[in-house]
N, C-alpha and C positions, 0 to 999 in steps of 0.2 A: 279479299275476305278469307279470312282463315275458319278452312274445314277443318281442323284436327287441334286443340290446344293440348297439350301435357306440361302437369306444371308440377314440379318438386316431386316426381314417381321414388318410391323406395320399396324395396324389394328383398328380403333375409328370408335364406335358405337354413335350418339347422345351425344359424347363428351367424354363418358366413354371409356378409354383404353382397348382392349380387347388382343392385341398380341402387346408388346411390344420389338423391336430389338431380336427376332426368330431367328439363324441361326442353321442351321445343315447341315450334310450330310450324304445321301445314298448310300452306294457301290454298288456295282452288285455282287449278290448272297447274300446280306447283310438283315435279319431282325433286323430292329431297333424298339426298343419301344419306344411312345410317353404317357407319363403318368403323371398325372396332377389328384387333386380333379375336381369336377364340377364345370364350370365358371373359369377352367385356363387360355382358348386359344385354347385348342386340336381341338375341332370342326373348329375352324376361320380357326387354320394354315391348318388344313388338306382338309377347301375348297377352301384360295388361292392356294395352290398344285395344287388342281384339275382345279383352272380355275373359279369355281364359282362365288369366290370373288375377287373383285379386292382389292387388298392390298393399304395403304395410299403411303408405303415407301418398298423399299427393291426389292428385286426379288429371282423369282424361275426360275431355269434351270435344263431342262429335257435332256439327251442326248443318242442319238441312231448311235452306233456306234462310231466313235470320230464327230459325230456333235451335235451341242445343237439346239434344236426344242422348238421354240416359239409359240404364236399365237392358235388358233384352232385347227394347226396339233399334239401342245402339248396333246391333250385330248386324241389323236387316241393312245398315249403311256400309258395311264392309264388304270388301274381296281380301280373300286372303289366299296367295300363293305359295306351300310351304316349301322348303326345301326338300322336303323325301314328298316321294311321288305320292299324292293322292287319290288315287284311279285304277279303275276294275279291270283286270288283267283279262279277266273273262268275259268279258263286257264288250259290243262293239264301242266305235266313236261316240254314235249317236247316241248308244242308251246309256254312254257312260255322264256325256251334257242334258239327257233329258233327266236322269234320275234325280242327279243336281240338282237341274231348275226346278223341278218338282216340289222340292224340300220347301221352295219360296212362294207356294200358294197361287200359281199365272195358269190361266183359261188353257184349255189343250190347245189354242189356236196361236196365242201370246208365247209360249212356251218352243210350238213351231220354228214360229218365225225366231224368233231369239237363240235357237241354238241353229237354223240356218245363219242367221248373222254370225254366232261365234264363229263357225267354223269357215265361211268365208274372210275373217280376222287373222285367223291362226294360218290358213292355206291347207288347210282337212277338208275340205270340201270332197274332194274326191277321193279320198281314205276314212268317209264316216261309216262303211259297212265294214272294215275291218276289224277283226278281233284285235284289244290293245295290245297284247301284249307280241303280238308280229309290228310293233311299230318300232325303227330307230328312238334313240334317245332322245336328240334334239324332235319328235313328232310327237313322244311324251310328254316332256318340258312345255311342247305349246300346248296340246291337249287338257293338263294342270293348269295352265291361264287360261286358257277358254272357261274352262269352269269357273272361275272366281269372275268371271265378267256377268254371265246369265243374267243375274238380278239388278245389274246397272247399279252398281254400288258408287258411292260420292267419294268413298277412301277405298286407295290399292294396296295391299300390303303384301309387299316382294319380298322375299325371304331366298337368295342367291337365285335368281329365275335364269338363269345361265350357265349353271354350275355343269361343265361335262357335255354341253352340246356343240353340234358342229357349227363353224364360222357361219353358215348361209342360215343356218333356225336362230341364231344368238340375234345376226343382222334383222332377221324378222321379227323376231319380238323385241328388239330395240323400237326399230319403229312403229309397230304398234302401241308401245309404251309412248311412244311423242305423240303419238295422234289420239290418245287416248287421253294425253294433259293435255295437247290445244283442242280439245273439247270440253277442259274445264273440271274433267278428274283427277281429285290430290292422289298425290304416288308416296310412297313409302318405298324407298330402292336401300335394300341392304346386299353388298356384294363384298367382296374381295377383291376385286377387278377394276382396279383404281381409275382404267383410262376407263370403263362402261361410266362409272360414278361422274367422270371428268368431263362424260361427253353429253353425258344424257341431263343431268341435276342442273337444279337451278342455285342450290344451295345445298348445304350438309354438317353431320353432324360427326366428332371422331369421340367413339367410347373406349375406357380403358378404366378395368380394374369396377366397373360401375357407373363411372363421371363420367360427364360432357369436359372431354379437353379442348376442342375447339368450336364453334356453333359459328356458321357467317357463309353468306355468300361463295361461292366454287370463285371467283374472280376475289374476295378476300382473303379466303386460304391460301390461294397461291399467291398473292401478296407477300404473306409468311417465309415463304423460300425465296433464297435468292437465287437467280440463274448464273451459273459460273463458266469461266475458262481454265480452263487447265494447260498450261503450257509445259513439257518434257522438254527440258536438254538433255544433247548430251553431254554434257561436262558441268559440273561443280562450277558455281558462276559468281560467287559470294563477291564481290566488286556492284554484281550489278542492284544491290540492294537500295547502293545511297543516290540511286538513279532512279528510283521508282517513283519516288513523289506518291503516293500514297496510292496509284496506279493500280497494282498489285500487290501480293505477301511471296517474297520467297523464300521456298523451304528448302535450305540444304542438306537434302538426304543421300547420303552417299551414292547410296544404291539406285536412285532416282529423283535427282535436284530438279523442282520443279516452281514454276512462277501461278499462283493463285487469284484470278481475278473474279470481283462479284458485283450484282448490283448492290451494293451498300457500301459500295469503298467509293473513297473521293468525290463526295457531295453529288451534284449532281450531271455530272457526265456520265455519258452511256458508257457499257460495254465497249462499242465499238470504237468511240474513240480512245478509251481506255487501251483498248487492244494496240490500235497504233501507234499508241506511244510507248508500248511496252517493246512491240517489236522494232520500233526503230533505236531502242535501246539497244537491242540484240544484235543489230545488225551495227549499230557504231562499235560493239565490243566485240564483234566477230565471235560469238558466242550462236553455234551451232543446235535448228531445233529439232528434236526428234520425233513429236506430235504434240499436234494441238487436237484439244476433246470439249465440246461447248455441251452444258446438264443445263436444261431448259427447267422454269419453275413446274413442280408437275406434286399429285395429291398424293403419291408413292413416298416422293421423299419427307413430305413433310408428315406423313402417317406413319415413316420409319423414325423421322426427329422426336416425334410425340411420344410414339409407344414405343421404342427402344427396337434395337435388331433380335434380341434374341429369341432362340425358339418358345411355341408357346404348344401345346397339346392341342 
C-alpha cells in the first residue's frame, strides 16, 4: 500500500524551473532513494512533501490507514530529518527530544516513554544529561533523527542523514533506518552516497535539472549499467580484432591498447565465458597482458551516465 503518492509536482522560482512534472511513489515499509547532483529539485520535492512549499502544479497524498490526509493534519504524519542540524546547542539530550515531542500534544507520561525509546534507538541513552553541543558529530546526526521519530510518523523524510559522520554513527543509523522500514515506516532517503542508497532502498528515483531521469526498482537501475572487463596490453595487438567474434571491442590506443568487454556484447553469454575466449585468443597470439580491471553494475555509474561528469556548485 502506498503511503506517499506525488503526482506531476512543478515548482518555479523567479521564473527558473526548479521541479519539473515529479511523480513518485512510497510504499509502506518501502526505503526509496531520492538522488540528483546539487540544484536538481531534491530539496523543492522533499519540502512540497512536507508541506513547506506550496507546489505550482501537481499534488501530494499522504495516507493513514485507507484514508488520504490533507491540509495541516498532513504534517502530524511526517518526520523530517534536515540536513543542517536542528537542535539546541544549549539544550541537554533530553530536553532537546522532550521539547520536540511536546510540539505534538502526548500526556507528560507518553512523551517519557517515547523519548526514552528514542534515545535507546539512537545509542544516547547514556549521553541524555549532556549538554548538545559537547556532543561529536555523528551523536548530533542521531540526536536530529531521534527527533523526527517522537511522534511515530508513517513517512521519514531523510535529507543526507549521513552527511560528515563517522563509519560506527552512519553504521547505526543505517540500521535503524531498516528496522524502522521492517516495521512498516515509508522512508524518503536523499544522499549522495550511492553505495548507502544501493544498500539500504528498495527502489529510487535520479533528479536532474527538475526531472525524474530514472524511477524503478535498485535491481532495475542496475540493469541499466553494464558490468565490464577491461583487459590492458602491452603491446598494440590490432590482428587480434578479427578473432573476437563479437567477444570484446578493441581499442588501439597507442598509449594504452586495450580489449573492452560487457554484458551486452554477444547475445547471451556471460562475462565469463566471454573472458575465456578472449584470453585464449591472447595467449594463441602470444600477445602479453598487463592488467585486467572488472566495474561491477553499481548506481554511481549509472548516476554519472544520467547526469553527466561535470562539476556542479
Amino acid at each position: 500500500m502506498s503511503v506517499l503518492v506525488v503526482e506531476h509536482l512543478r515548482k518555479s522560482f523567479d521564473g527558473r524551473v526548479a521541479v519539473d512534472d515529479v511523480s513518485f511513489t512510497v510504499d509502506r515499509g518501502e526505503v526509496f532513494g531520492l538522488l540528483g547532483p546539487n540544484g536538481a529539485g531534491k530539496s523543492t520535492t522533499m519540502s512540497m512533501i512536507a508541506g513547506l512549499v506550496e507546489p505550482d502544479g501537481g499534488a501530494v497524498t499522504i495516507t493513514s490507514g485507507n484514508s488520504a490526509v490533507t491540509g495541516e493534519d498532513r504534517r502530524l504524519l511526517l518526520g523530517l530529518v534536515p540536513q543542517d542540524l536542528a537542535i539546541y546547542p544549549d539544550l541537554t539530550v533530553r530536553e532537546n527530544l522532550t521539547f520536540f515531542g511536546s510540539l505534538y500534544g502526548m500526556t507528560r507520561d507518553e512523551l517519557r516513554r517515547r523519548v526514552d525509546d528514542a534515545l535507546e534507538r539512537v545509542g544516547l541513552a547514556d549521553r541524555q544529561t549532556s549538554m548538545t553541543r559537547t556532543l561529536s558529530g555523528g551523536m548530533k546526526r542521531r540526536l536530529n533523527f531521534a527527533a523526527a521519530l517522537l511522534h511515530q510518523p508513517k513517512l521519514l523524510i531523510l535529507d543526507e542523514p549521513t552527511v560528515g559522520v563517522d563509519p560506527q554513527s552512519r553504521a547505526h543509523l543505517l540500521d535503524c533506518i531498516r528496522e524502522l522500514a521492517a516495521g512498516g515506516l515509508a522512508v524518503i532517503y536523499a544522499s549522495h552516497y550511492m553505495e548507502e542508497v544501493q544498500s539500504i532502498c528498495r527502489s529510487a528515483a535520479i533528479l536532474d535539472f527538475g526531472k525524474v531521469l530514472a524511477n524503478d526498482s535498485i535491481d532495475g537501475l542496475l540493469s541499466r549499467v553494464a558490468s565490464r572487463v577491461e583487459i590492458v596490453l602491452t603491446r598494440r595487438a590490432p590482428e587480434i580484432a578479427e578473432k573476437l567474434n563479437g567477444h570484446a571491442r578493441y581499442l588501439d590506443d597507442q598509449a594504452m591498447p586495450r580489449l573492452l568487454l560487457d554484458n551486452q556484447q554477444a547475445g547471451d553469454d556471460s562475462i565469463a565465458v566471454r573472458l575465456a575466449h578472449v584470453l585464449e585468443q591472447l595467449v594463441s597470439l602470444q600477445v602479453p597482458v598487463r592488467s585486467v580491471e572488472t566495474q561491477s553494475a553499481n548506481l554511481e555509474r549509472l548516476f554519472l551516465d544520467l547526469t553527466g561528469r561535470g562539476l556542479r556548485d
